[in-house]
Each structure stands twice: as structure tokens, then as C-alpha cells.
C-alpha positions in Angstrom: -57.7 186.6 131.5 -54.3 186.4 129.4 -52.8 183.4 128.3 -51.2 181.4 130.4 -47.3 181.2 130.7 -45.3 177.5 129.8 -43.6 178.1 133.5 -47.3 178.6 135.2 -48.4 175.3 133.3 -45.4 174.0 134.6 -46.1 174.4 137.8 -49.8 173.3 137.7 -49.3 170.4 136.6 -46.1 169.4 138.6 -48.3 170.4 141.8 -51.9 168.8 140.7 -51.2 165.7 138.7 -50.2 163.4 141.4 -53.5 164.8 143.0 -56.2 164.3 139.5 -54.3 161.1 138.9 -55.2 159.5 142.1 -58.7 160.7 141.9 -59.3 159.7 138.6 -58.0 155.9 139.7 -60.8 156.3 142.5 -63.4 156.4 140.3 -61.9 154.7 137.1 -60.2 151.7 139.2 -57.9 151.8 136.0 -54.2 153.1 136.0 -53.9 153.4 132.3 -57.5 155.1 132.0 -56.8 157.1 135.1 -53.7 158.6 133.0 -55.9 159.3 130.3 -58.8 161.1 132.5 -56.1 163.2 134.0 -54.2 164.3 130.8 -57.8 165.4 129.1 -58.5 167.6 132.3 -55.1 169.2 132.5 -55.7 169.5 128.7 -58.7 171.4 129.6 -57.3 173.2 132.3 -54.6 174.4 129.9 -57.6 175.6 127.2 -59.7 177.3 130.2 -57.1 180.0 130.7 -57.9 180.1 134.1 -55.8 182.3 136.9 -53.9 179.5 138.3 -52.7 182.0 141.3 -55.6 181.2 142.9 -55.0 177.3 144.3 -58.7 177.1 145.5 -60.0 177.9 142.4 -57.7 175.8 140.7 -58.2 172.9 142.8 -62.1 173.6 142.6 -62.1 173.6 138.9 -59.8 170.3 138.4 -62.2 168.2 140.6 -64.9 169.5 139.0 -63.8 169.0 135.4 -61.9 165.5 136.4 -65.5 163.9 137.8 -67.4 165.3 134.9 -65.0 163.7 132.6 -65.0 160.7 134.9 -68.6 160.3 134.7 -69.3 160.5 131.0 -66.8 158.5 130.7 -68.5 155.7 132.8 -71.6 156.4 130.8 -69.8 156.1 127.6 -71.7 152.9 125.7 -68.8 152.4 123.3 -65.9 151.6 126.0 -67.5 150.8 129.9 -64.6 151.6 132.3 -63.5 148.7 134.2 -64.1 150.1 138.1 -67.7 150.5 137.5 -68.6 148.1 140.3 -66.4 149.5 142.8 -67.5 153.1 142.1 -70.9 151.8 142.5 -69.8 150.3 145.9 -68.5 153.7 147.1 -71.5 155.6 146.2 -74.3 153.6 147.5 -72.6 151.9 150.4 -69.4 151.7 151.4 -70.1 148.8 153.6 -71.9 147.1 150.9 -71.3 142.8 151.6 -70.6 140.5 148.3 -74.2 140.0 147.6 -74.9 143.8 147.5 -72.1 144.6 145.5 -74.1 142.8 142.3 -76.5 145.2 143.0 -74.5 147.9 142.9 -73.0 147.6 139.3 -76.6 147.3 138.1 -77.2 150.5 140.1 -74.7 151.8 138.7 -75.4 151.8 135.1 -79.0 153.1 135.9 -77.9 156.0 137.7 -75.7 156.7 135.1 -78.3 156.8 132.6 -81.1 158.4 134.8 -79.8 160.0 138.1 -79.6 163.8 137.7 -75.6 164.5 137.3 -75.5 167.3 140.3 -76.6 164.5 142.5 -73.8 161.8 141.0 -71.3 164.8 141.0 -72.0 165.3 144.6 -72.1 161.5 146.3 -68.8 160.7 143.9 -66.7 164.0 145.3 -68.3 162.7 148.7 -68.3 159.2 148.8 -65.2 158.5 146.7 -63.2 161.4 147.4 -64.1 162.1 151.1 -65.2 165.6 150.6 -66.5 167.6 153.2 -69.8 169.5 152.4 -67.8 172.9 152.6 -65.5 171.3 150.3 -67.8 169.9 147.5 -70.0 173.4 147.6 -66.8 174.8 147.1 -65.9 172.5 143.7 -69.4 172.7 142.2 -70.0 176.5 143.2 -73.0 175.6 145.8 -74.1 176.2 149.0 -73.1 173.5 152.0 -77.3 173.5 152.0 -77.5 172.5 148.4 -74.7 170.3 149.0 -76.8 168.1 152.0 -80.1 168.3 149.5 -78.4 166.5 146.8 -76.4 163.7 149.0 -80.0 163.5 150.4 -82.0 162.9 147.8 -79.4 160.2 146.1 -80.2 158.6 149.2 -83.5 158.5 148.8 -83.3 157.2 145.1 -80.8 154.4 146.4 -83.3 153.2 149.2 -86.2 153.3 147.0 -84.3 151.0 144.4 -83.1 148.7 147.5 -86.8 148.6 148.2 -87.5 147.4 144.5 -85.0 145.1 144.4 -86.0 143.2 147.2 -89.6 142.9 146.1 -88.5 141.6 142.5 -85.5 139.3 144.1 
């Protein structure tokens, strides 16, 4: 692929920003770190040298790179992003009531640290940006059937850990 042209940069980022910046506040609840997250993946995108004539592939690749960065940045020990609790919310439940929404930020954390990141890539594009199945095997390069097995088994983990939290409570 050749190098990418200031005008096709341009244009990218005048036509996806708005788009990265919102989704990055979704999961960072955070304006100023949403700016950040979005600047570092249109950084990215700028190194990657992708063929930006192609809008799915573009858009695939900017929500992929933008919850990626997203979520280590949620795992980052040094500087915990400030929407942890509400991205917790979203994932596990978004009807989650007051009590359950402790829970969550605890969750949170742990599935950071232990969930597999395919299953946390796939319930955050789902769960906190609405995706469609079709639509998230299209950003992470799966199948729709891969796509239902890992919102599955996050599932499973979250009722398991319901399950243990109720005993211990």
C-alpha cells in the first residue's frame, strides 16, 4: 500500500472523528480522555497506511483499534479512567439497579485483568456501542458464529461471578 496523501488524511479524519470521539466517551465516560483515545487511534490509523477508499474497512479498523486502546487503557494500573463503573454497567447489565452497579466496578477490574480480550472486545462493541453481530464480525474479522460464542460465554462468566457474589454477600 503507498503512503497516504495529507488530503486522504484529511478527509478521514474530518469524516470519522466525530464518530471515534463519541465512542471513546462511551467507554471512557471522559471528554478530555475521550480526545486523547481518539487522537492515538487516528495516530495509528495514519501509521497503518491503510486504503482509506474502502469506508468498511476503515470503519472496521477504527473501532477495532479505538476499543483496544480503550481497554488497555482501562487496565492501565498507573492512571484508572474515570467511567470504569459505567462501562461495567453496560457490559454486564444494562438494567443493572444502584446496588448492582457496586458490583459491577469490581467486575470490572477483574475482567479486565482475567477475562480473555476477544470476549471484552466483543460485549463492549455490543453492549456499549450497539453493534449488531454482523457488524462486530465485521470489526474483529470473525464469523457472526464466533461473534454469538464469545457474547455467550461473557455471559456465562458474569452469571457465574453473580452466583459467587451472592454466596460471599
Amino acid at each position: 500500500m503507498g503512503s497516504l496523501t495529507e488530503d486522504q488524511v484529511k478527509e478521514a479524519y474530518r469524516r470519522y472523528f466525530p464518530i471515534i470521539v463519541r465512542k471513546s466517551g462511551r467507554m471512557l465516560r471522559d471528554a478530555s480522555e475521550a480526545q486523547d483515545l481518539a487522537q492515538e487511534t487516528f495516530l495509528r490509523l495514519w501509521r497503518s497506511r491503510l486504503d482509506l477508499r474502502d469506508t468498511a474497512a476503515t470503519t472496521a479498523w477504527l473501532y477495532k483499534t479505538c476499543t483496544r486502546l480503550a481497554l488497555d487503557r482501562l487496565r492501565s494500573p498507573v492512571k484508572p479512567a474515570a467511567g470504569t463503573a459505567e462501562l461495567a454497567d453496560a457490559i454486564a447489565s444494562p438494567e443493572a439497579n444502584a446496588e448492582e452497579r457496586s458490583h459491577h466496578r469490581a467486575m470490572l477490574q477483574e475482567m479486565l485483568g482475567r477475562f480473555p480480550h476477544d470476549e471484552l472486545e466483543a460485549a463492549v462493541l455490543s453492549r456499549v456501542d450497539g453493534l449488531n453481530h454482523q457488524e462486530i464480525g465485521e470489526v474483529l474479522g470473525i464469523s457472526e458464529r464466533t461473534v454469538r460464542r464469545l457474547l455467550s460465554r461473557i455471559d456465562e462468566r458474569l452469571v457465574g461471578w453473580r452466583a459467587r457474589r451472592e454466596v460471599v454477600a
